[in-house]
C-alpha positions in Angstrom: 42.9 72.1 186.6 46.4 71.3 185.7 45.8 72.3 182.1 44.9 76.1 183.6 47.6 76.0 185.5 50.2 75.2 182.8 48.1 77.7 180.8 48.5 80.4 183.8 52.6 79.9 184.0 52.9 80.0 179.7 51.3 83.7 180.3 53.3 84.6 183.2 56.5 83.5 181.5 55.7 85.2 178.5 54.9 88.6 180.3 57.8 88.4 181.8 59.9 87.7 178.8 58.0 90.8 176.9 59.2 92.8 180.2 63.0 91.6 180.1 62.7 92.6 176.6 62.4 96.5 177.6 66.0 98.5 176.7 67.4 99.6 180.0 67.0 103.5 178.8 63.1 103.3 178.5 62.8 100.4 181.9 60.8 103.6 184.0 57.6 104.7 184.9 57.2 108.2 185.4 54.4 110.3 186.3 52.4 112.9 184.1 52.8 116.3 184.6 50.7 117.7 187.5 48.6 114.1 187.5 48.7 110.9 189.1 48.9 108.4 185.9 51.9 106.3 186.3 53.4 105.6 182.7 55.2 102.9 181.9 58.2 104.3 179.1 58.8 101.1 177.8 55.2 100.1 177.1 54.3 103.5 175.5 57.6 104.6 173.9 59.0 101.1 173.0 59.0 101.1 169.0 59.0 104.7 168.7 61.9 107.3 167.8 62.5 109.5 171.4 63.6 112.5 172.4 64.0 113.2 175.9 64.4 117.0 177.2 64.7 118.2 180.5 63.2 121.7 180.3 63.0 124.8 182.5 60.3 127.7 181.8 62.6 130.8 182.9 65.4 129.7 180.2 67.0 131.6 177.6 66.6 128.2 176.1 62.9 128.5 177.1 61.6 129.1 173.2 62.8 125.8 172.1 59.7 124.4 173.5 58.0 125.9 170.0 60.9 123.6 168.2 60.3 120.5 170.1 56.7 121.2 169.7 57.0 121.6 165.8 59.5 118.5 165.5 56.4 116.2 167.3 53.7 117.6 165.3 55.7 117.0 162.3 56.8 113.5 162.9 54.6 112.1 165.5 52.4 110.2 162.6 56.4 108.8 161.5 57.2 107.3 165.1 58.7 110.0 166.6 57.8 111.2 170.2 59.5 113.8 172.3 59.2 113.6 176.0 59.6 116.5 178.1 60.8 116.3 182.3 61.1 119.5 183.5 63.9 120.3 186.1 65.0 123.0 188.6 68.7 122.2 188.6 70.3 124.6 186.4 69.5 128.3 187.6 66.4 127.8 189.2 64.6 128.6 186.3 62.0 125.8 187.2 60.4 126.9 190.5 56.8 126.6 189.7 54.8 124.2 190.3 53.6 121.1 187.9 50.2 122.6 187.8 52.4 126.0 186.9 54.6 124.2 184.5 51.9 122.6 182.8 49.7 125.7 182.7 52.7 128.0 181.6 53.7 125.2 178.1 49.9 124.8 177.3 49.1 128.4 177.4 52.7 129.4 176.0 53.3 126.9 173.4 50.4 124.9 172.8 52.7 121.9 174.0 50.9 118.3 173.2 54.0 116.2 173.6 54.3 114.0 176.3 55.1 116.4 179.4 56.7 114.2 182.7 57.0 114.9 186.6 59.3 117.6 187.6 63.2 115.5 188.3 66.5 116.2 188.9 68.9 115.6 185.7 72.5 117.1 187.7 75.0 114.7 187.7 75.3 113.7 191.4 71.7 114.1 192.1 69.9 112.7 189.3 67.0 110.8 188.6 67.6 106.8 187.5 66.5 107.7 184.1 68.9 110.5 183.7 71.8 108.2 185.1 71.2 105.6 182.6 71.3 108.2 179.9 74.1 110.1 181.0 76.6 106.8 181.4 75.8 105.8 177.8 75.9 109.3 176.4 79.3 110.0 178.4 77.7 113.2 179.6 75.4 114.8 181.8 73.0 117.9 181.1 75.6 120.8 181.5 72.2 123.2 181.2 68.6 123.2 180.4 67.1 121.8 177.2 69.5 118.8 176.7 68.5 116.4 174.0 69.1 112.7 174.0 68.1 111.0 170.6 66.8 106.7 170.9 65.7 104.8 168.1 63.0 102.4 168.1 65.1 99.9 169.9 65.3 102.6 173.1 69.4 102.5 172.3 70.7 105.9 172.5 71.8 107.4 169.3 72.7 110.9 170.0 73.2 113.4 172.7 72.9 117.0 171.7 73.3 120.1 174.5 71.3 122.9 175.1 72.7 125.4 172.2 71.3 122.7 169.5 68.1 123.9 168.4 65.3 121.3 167.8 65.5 122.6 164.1 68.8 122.4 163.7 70.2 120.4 160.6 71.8 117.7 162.6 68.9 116.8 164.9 66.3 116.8 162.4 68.8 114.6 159.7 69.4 112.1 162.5 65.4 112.3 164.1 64.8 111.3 160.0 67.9 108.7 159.9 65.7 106.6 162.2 62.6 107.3 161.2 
């Protein structure tokens, strides 16, 4: 009895160590996009290259979901993933709802990448995730279609605003820097 007892306590303190282990930008779970399915950033992103993007569907920045799209298709089998959280902050040009949302990026641009619950990303109002990587990026969103680049440790690498395309020379040389 003692033995599976000691045996019990070496797991827990082992799970807990793998846990501590988790970088502080990828320590979330967020929600799919018009689902229920917790997800637990760390345990599914942890390793991998990321690219977060909040998003908005009535954007002039709207088309770079086809970039994002192409850059995860391209590199997913390398390690990199691109998560997407839609937002409503800038403009209003997210009102719909996540049924919409998801609806409008599957039938619009065939989006596969990883696609996250509606949050705020505003300086002031933001969600946790989005505070964490605005303090180490040194900046907020100022619009729609903000990129932040992690590597595989989930340390933040880059920061690039909405006017840098997802094909443009200086994301994809530093998505294949870490890759």
């Amino acid at each position: 009895m003692i033995k599976l007892l000691l045996i019990g306590l070496m797991v827990l303190a082992q799970q807990a160590s793998a846990e501590s282990n988790c970088p502080e930008t990828l320590d979330f779970s967020k929600r799919q996009l018009a689902g229920e399915q917790l997800v637990n950033l760390c345990e599914a992103y942890h390793g991998k290259v990321v690219l977060i993007v909040n998003s908005a569907s009535k954007c002039g920045f709207t088309p770079q979901y086809e970039g994002l799209e192409n850059l995860y298709r391209k590199y997913k089998d390398r390690g990199l993933v691109v998560l997407g959280f839609p937002s409503n902050d800038f403009g209003a040009q997210e009102p719909g709802s996540e049924k919409q949302i998801q609806s409008f990026c599957r039938n619009t641009y065939s989006i596969e990448f990883p696609m996250f619950e509606k949050i705020r990303v505003r300086e002031g109002n933001a969600d946790p995730l989005y505070q964490v990587l605005a303090r180490k990026a040194g900046e907020y969103p100022a619009w729609n279609f903000h990129k932040y680049l992690l590597n595989r440790n989930g340390e933040l690498v880059g920061s690039f605003p909405s006017r840098i395309k997802p094909q443009s020379q200086a994301l994809v040389n530093a998505i294949n820097d870490l890759l």
